[in-house]
N, C-alpha and C positions, 0 to 999 in steps of 0.2 A: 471302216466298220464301227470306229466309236462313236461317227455321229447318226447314223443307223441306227444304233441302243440308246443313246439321250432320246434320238427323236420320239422312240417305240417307244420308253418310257415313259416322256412328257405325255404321248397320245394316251398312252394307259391311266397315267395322274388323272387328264381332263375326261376318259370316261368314267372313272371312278368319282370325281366328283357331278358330273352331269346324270349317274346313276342315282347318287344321294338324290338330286335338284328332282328328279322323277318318284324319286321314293316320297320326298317330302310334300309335291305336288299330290302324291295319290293319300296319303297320309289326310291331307287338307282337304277329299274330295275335288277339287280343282283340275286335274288332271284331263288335259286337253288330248285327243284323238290324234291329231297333229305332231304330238308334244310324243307321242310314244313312240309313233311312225320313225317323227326321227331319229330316237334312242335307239329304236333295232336298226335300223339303219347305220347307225354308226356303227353299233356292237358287231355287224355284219364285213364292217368293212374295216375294220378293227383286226379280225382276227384273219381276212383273207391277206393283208398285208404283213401280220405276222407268220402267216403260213409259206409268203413267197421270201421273205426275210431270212426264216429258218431255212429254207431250200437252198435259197442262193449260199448260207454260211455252210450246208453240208456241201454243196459243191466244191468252196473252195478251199475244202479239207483236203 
């Protein structure tokens, strides 16, 4: 289960910094169609693995 919460947190770390890289893209004007797609995309599947994460630890309470 602890390498489950390193993982979820390292993936969390690199959305949080790949949020910035989109912020600073849109900041710049620059910001690619592409370039967003994939951010909700991650953020999407980001938090669906967070949701079966928590599920599985309330299970094996």
């Amino acid at each position: 289960m602890k390498l489950i919460t390193k993982l979820k947190g390292l993936w969390f770390f690199s959305l949080v910094v790949f949020g910035i890289g989109v912020l600073l893209e849109l900041s710049s004007g620059q910001l690619n169609l592409s370039t967003l797609i994939i951010f909700f995309i991650y953020c999407v599947l980001y938090f669906i693995a967070s949701r079966q994460s928590d599920q599985k630890s309330n299970r094996s309470l």
